[in-house]
C-alpha positions in Angstrom: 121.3 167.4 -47.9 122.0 165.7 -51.1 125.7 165.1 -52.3 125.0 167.2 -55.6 122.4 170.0 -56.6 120.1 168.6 -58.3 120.1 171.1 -61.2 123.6 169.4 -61.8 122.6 166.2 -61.5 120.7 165.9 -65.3 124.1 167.3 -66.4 126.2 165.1 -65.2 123.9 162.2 -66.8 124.6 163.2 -69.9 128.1 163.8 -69.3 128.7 160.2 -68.2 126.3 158.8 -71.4 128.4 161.1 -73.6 131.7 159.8 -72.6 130.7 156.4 -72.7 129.1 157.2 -75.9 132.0 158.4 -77.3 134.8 155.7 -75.8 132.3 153.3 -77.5 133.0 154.9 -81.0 136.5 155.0 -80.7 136.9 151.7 -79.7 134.5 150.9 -82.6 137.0 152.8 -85.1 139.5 150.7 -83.8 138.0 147.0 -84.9 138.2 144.7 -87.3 138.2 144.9 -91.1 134.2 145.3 -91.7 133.9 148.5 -89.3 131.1 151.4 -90.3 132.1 153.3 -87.8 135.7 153.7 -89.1 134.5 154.1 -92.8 132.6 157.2 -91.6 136.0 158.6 -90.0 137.7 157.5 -92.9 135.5 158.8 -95.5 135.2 162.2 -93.8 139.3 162.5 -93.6 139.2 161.4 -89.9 140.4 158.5 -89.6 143.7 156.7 -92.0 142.4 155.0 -94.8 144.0 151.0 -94.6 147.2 151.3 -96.7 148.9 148.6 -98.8 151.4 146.3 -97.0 155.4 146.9 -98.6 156.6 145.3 -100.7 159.0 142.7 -98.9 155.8 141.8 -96.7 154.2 140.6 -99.6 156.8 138.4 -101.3 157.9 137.1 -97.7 154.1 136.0 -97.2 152.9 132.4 -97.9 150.4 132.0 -100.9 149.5 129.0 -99.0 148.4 130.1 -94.9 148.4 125.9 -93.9 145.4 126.9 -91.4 141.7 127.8 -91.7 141.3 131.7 -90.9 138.2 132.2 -89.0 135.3 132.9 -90.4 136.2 130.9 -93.6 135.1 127.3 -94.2 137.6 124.4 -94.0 138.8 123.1 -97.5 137.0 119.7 -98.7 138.8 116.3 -97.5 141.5 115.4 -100.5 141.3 111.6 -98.4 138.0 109.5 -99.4 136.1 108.7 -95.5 136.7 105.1 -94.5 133.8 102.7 -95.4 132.7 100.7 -92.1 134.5 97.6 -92.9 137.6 99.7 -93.3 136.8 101.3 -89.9 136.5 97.9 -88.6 139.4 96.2 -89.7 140.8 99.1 -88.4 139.8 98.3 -85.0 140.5 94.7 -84.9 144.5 95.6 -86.1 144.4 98.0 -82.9 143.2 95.7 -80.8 145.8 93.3 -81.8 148.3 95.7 -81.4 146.9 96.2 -77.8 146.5 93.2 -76.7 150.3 92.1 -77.9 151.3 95.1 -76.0 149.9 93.9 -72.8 151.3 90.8 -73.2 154.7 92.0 -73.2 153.7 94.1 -70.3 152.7 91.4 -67.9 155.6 89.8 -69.0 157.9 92.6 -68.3 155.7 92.7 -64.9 156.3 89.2 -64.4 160.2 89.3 -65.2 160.5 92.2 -62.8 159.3 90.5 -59.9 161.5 87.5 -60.1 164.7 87.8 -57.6 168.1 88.4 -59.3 169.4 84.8 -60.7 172.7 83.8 -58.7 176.1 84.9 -60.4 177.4 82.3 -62.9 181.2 81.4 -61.6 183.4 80.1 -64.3 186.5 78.4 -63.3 189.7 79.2 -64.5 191.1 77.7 -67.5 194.0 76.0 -66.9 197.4 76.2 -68.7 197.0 79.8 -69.1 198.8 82.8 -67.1 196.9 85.0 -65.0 195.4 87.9 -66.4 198.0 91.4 -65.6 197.2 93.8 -63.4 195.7 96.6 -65.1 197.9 99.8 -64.8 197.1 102.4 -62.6 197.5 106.3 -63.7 198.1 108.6 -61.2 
């Protein structure tokens, strides 16, 4: 025995291809700014027509974003690019830089590994009085 009529069964396939039909459209009306779907609804009184932002959202807004929205290409370079002798001087002052880096580093290395240098004991210099104790707060 089958778990529906089958009479029912073409029914319910168009039931399910309606419904996802329709939650297709709707989530359609719901995107982004170039949206058919939603100009349909809107044009037939359906759906809200975009409205204007107030007035204190567009003075508190930046004429200038300081990023690239998508979908727009990124603004030309206001820096000339670096000829290859500028590149490679470039290098050579970093690898100068390195290389005096890790010279202080083995050195650092170096120095860490030595044992602690014995105290220095200076004696006493005569003729003058003892230092005080120093006072004690309770």
């Amino acid at each position: 025995m089958p778990s529906m009529p089958r009479r029912l069964a073409p029914c319910i396939r168009r039931a399910r291809a309606l419904s996802g039909l329709l939650a297709t459209i709707m989530l359609a009306g719901c995107a982004g700014d170039l949206n058919p779907v939603r100009d349909v609804f809107v044009a037939t009184g359906v759906g809200e027509a975009p409205r204007e932002a107030p007035q204190f959202i567009e003075e508190s807004r930046p004429g200038d974003l300081g990023y690239v929205p998508i979908g727009r290409a990124p603004p030309e370079r206001e820096t000339p690019v670096k000829t290859r002798e500028e590149r490679e001087e470039m290098e050579k002052e970093l690898r100068e830089i390195a290389d005096r880096n890790e010279e202080r580093a083995s050195e650092t290395r170096r120095l860490i590994l030595l044992p602690d240098p014995e105290p220095v004991i200076v004696p006493p210099v005569p003729g003058l009085a003892p230092a005080p104790e120093p006072a004690r707060t309770q």
